[in-house]
KOLDRENDO-843896 format. One record per residue (C-alpha): x, y, z; residue number from 1; residue in three letters. Coordinates in steps of 0.1 Angstrom, whole numbers, plus 5000, padded with zeros to 4 digits. Example, Ala and Ser with C-alpha at 12.3 -4.5 7.8 and 13.67 -1.06 7.14 Angstrom:
2
     xx     yy     zz   num   residu
   5123   4955   5078     1      Ala
   5137   4989   5071     2      Ser
***
This chain:
388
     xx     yy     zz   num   residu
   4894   4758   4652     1      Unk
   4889   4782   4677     2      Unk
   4915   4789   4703     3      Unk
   4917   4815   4733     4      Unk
   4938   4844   4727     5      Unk
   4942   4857   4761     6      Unk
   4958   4847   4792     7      Unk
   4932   4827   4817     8      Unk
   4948   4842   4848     9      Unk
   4934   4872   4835    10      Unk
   4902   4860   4851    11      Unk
   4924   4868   4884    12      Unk
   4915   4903   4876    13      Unk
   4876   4897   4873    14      Unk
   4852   4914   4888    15      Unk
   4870   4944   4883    16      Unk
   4863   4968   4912    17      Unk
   4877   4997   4896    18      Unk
   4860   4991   4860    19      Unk
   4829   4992   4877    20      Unk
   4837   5023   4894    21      Unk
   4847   5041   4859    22      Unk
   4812   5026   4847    23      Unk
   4794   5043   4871    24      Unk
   4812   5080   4870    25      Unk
   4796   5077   4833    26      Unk
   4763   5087   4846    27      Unk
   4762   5117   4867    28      Unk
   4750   5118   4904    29      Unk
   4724   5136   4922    30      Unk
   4746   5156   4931    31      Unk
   4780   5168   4924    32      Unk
   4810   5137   4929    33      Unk
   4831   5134   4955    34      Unk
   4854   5110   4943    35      Unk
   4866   5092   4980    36      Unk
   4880   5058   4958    37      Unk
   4912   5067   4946    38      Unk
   4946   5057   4965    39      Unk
   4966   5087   4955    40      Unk
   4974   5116   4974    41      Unk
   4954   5147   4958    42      Unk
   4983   5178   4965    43      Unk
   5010   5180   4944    44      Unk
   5046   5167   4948    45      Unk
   5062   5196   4969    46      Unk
   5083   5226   4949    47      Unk
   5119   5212   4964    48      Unk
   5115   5180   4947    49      Unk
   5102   5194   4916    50      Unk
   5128   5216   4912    51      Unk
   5156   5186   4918    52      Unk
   5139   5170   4885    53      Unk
   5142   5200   4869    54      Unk
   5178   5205   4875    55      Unk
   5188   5171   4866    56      Unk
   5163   5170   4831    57      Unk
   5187   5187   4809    58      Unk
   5216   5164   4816    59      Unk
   5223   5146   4788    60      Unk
   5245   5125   4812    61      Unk
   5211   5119   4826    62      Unk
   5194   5104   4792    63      Unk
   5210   5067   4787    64      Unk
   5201   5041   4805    65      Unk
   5199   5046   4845    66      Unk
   5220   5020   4867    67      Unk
   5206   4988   4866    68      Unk
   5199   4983   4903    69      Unk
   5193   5019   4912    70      Unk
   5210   5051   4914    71      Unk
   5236   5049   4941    72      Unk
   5227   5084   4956    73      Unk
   5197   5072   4959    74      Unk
   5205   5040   4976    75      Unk
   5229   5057   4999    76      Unk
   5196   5083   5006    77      Unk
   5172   5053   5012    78      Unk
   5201   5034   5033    79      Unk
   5207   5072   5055    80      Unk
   5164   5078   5062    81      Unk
   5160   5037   5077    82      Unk
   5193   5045   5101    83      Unk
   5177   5080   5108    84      Unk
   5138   5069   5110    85      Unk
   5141   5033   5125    86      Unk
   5177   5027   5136    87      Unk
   5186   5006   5112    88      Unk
   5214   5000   5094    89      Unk
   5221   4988   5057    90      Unk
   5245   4983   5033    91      Unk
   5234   5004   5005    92      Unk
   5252   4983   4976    93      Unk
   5235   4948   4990    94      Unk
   5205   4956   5009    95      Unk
   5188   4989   4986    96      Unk
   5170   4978   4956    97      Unk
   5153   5011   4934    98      Unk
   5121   5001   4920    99      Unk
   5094   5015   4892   100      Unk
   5071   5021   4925   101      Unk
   5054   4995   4948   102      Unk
   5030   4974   4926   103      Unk
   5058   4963   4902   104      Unk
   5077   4951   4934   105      Unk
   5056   4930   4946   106      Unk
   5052   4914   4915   107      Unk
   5087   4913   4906   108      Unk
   5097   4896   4942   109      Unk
   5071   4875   4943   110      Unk
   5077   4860   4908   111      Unk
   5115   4857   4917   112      Unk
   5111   4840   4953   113      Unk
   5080   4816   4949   114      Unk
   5079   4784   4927   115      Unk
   5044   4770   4916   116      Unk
   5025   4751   4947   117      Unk
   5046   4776   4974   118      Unk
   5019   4788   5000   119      Unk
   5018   4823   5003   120      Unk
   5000   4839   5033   121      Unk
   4983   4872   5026   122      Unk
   4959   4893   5046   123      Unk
   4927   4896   5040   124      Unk
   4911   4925   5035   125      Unk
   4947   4936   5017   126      Unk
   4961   4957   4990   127      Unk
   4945   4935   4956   128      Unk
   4981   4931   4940   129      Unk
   4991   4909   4967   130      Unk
   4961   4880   4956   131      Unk
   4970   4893   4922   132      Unk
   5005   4886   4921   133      Unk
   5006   4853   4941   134      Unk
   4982   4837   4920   135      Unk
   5000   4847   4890   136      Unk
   5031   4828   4903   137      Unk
   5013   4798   4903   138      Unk
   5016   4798   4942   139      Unk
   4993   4787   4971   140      Unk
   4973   4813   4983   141      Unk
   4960   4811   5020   142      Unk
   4950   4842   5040   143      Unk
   4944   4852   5073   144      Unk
   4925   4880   5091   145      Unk
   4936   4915   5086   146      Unk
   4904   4937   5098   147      Unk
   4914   4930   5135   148      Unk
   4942   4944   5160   149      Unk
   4974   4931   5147   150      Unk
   4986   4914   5179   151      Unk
   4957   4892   5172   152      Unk
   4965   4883   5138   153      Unk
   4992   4867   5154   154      Unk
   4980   4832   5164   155      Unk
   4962   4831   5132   156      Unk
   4995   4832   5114   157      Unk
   5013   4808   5134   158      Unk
   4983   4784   5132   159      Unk
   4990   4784   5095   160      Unk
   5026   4787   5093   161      Unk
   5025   4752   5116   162      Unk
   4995   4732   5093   163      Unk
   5008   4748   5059   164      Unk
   5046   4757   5063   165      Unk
   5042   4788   5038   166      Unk
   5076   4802   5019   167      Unk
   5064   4841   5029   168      Unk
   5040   4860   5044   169      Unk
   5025   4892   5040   170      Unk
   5020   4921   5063   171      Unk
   5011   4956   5056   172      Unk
   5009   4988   5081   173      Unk
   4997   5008   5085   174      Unk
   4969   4989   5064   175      Unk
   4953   4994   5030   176      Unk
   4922   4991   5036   177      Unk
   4917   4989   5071   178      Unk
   4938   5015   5089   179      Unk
   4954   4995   5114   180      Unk
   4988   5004   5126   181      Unk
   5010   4977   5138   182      Unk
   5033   4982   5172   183      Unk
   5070   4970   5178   184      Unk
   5057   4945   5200   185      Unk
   5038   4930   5171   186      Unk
   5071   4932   5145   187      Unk
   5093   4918   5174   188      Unk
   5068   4882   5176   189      Unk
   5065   4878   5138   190      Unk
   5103   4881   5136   191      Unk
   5103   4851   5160   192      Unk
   5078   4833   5139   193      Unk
   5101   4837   5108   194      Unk
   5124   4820   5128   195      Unk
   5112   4796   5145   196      Unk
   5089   4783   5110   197      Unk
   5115   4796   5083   198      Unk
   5092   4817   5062   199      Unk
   5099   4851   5045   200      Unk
   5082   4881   5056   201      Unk
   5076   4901   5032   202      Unk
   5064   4939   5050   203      Unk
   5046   4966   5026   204      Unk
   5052   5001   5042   205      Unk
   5040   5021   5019   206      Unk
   5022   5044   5045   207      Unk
   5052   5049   5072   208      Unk
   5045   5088   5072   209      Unk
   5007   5083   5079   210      Unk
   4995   5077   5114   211      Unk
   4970   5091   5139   212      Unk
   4966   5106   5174   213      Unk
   5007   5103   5178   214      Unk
   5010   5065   5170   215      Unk
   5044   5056   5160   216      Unk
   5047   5034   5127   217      Unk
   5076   5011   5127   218      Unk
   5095   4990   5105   219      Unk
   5098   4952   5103   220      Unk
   5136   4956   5106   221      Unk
   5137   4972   5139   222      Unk
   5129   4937   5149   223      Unk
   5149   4919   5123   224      Unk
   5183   4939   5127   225      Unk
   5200   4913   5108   226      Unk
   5173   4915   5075   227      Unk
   5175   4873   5075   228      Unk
   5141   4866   5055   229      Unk
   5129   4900   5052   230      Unk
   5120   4927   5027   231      Unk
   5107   4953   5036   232      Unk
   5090   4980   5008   233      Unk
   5100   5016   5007   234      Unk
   5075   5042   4986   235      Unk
   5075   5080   4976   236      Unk
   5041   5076   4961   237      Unk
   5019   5085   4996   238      Unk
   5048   5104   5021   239      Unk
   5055   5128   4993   240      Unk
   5025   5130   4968   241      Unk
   5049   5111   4938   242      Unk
   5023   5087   4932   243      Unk
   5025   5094   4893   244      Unk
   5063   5096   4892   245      Unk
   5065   5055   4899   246      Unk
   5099   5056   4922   247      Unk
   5102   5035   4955   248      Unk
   5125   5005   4966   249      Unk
   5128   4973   4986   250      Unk
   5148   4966   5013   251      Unk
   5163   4932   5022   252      Unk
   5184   4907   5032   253      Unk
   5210   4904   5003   254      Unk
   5200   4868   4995   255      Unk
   5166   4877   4986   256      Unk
   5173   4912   4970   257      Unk
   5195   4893   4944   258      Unk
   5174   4869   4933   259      Unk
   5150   4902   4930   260      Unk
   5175   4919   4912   261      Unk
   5184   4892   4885   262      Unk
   5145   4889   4878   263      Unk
   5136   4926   4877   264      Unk
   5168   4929   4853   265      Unk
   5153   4908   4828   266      Unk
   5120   4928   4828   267      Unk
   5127   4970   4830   268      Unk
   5159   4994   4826   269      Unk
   5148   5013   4863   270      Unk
   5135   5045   4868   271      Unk
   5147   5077   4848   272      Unk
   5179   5093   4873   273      Unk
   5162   5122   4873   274      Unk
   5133   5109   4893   275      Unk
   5159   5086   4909   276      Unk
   5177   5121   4921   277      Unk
   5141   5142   4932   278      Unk
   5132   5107   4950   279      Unk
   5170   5117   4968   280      Unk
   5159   5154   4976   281      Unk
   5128   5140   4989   282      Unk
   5147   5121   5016   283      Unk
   5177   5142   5024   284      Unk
   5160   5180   5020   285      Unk
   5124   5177   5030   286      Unk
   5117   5195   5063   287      Unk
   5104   5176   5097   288      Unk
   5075   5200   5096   289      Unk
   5063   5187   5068   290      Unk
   5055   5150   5080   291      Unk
   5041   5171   5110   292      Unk
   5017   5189   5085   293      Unk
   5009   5157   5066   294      Unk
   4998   5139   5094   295      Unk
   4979   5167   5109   296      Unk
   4959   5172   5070   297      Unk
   4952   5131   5073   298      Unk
   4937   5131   5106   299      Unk
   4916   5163   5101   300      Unk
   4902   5147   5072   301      Unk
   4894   5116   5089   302      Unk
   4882   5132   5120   303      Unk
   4856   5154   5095   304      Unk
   4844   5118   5078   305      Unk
   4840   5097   5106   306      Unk
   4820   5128   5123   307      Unk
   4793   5123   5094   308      Unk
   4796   5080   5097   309      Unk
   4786   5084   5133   310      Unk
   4756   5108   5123   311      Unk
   4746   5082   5099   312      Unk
   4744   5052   5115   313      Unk
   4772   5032   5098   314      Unk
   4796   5010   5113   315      Unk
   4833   5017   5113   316      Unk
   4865   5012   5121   317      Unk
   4883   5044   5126   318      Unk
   4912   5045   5106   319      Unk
   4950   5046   5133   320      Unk
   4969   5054   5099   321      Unk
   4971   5053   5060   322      Unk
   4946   5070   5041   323      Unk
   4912   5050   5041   324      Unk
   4881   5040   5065   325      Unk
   4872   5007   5059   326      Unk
   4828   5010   5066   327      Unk
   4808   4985   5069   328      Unk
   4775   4981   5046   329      Unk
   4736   4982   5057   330      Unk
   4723   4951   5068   331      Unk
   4716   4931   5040   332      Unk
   4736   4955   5015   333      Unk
   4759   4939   4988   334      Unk
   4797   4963   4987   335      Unk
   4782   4966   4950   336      Unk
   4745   4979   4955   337      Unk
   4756   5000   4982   338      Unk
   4791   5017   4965   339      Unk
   4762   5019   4937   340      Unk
   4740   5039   4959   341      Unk
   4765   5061   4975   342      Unk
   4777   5076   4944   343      Unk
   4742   5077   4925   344      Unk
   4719   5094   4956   345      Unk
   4753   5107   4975   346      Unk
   4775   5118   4949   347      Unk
   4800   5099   4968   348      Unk
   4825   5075   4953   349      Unk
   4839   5050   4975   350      Unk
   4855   5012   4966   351      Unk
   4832   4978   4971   352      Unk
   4850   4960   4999   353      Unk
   4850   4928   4975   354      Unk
   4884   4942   4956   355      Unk
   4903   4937   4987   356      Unk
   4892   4900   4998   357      Unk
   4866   4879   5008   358      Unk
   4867   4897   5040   359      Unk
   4856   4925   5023   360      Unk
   4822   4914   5015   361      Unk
   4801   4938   5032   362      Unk
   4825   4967   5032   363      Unk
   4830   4996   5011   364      Unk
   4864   5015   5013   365      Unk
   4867   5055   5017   366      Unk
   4898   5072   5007   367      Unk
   4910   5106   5026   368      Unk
   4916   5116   4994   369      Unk
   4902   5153   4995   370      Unk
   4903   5188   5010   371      Unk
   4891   5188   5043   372      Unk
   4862   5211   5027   373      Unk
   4853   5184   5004   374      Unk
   4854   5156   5035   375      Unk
   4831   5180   5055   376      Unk
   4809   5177   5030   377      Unk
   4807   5142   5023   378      Unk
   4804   5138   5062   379      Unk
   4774   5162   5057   380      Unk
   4755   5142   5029   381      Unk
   4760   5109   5052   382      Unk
   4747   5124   5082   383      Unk
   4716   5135   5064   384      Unk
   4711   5105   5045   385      Unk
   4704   5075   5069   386      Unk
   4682   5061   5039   387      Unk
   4703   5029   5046   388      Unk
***
């Protein structure tokens, strides 16, 4: 008798954007690869935090276990940069929750907040682990429009919230993959719907540090002072090239980050102190002209790539923030094909639009993901391309 030996909501996973990806870097290009599809910053994690690891590494002290909800310096740390970035203020103890980086948050939330048949409200295009994670819950997926302006997202959501009466909903700026940056104006009317239809919001701000042409990023809670049915997600991974060392946090209201807590504690030990502490010099030491320099490198990037996507013809939307353009495909081009095309006549490497939703159907995602050298470059190949 035959039976099937692994999970079916593995098929969650399939087609798998990024196996096809590693398929087609098998074959070399026409020319040499620019490789525009990964999400991680390509510069190093700066010297200061380095050298806080190091310090800490040899401390046997260091080498047990690490406390089970975090490190309290850093808790206190990420408690100090939300009072000094947004104005907001938390109770380290009850509202700081360390994580092993983003992904593992969302899952570990989402599978201690939502019972099987909740709806769950995600926007689509979005980051894949949001559809990922809801569906492995056993939850209700729904989704609503996230490649327009935020404000007009809005009706959308209440709309749904009204016919559906979801437990949460997710929002994410500045957005992966679309760019979009969100305004206070925006947080303040989503914390209203919260209210007024009792859902969670659950707010990914991964890319806080990232924006464009002086837009200021904000944070659900400077419209939720009081946290009630909020979390809110805190990374290292973009704002200070940590991607690899798997550090960032939630922040919540205390009923939700306990039941967070008591599920995550059954499924990891935390993240190493030592990382815990170089996360804490990342916060507290890191100079304000760095953020000035890493929004300046992002924009010049973006400003050299969407110089060659106006040359060539394509359609896209410029990026306000995070680290991606979100371009549309030729007419009558499949994500697949074209991401296919791209890389094989191009040498560039870019995402099929598929991986982030339905709404991604005929897009393809470009990461600002190399030296402004390389991004002139690509810019160049595109604008002498036009074989569309």
């Amino acid at each position: 008798m035959k039976f099937q030996l692994e999970s079916s909501k593995l098929e969650f996973f399939r087609p798998d954007a990024f196996g096809f990806i590693n398929g087609l870097k098998k074959e070399p290009p026409k020319q040499k690869m620019i490789n525009l599809s990964i999400g991680a910053p390509n510069r190093p994690t700066p010297e200061w935090i380095v050298e806080a690891m190091k310090e800490n590494l040899s401390n046997p002290a260091y080498h047990t276990y690490p406390p089970q909800h975090g490190a309290p310096e850093l808790l206190e740390a990420v408690a100090d940069w939300y009072k000094k970035r947004f104005g907001v203020t938390l109770n380290h103890e009850e509202n700081v929750l360390v994580t092993v980086g983003i992904k593992e948050a969302i899952f570990n939330a989402l599978h201690a907040l939502v019972n099987a048949g909740d709806s769950i409200l995600v926007p689509d295009p979005g980051y894949p682990t949001y559809f990922e994670a809801v569906l492995f819950t056993g939850g209700k997926l729904l989704t609503y429009n996230g490649d327009v302006d935020p404000m007009a997202t809005l009706d959308e959501i209440e709309s749904l919230a009204r016919l559906h009466k979801p437990k949460m909903v997710i929002v994410n700026y500045p957005s992966n993959p679309t760019g979009r940056v969100a305004n206070r104006e925006y947080y303040d009317r989503l914390s209203e719907l919260s209210g007024k239809y009792g859902f969670v919001v659950m707010s990914d701000l991964a890319y806080s540090e990232i924006a464009f042409d002086n837009l200021e990023v904000n944070s659900y809670f400077e419209a939720r002072q009081n946290l009630e049915l909020g979390l809110e997600y805190f990374a290292f991974s973009k704002t200070y090239n940590m991607a690899g060392w798997r550090v960032g946090a939630i922040v919540a209201e205390k009923r939700l980050l306990d039941a967070v807590k008591l599920y995550k504690s059954k499924i990891d030990s935390n993240v190493f102190y030592p990382i815990q502490l170089a996360a804490v010099a990342a916060l507290k030491t890191t100079p304000n002209s760095y953020y000035r320099e890493l929004r300046e490198m992002y924009q010049g990037r973006r400003d050299a790539i969407i110089d060659g996507l106006k040359a060539s013809g394509l359609t896209f939307t410029a990026p306000q923030g995070a680290m991606y353009v979100w371009v549309s495909t030729p007419e009558g081009t499949d994500p697949w094909s074209f991401t296919e095309k791209l890389y094989r006549e191009y040498g560039i490497l870019v995402v099929p639009g598929t991986a982030y939703g339905v709404n991604g159907s005929k897009k393809v995602r470009m990461g600002l993901v190399q030296e402004f050298e390389a991004m002139e470059d690509a810019a160049r190949r595109l604008a002498e391309g036009r074989s569309w």
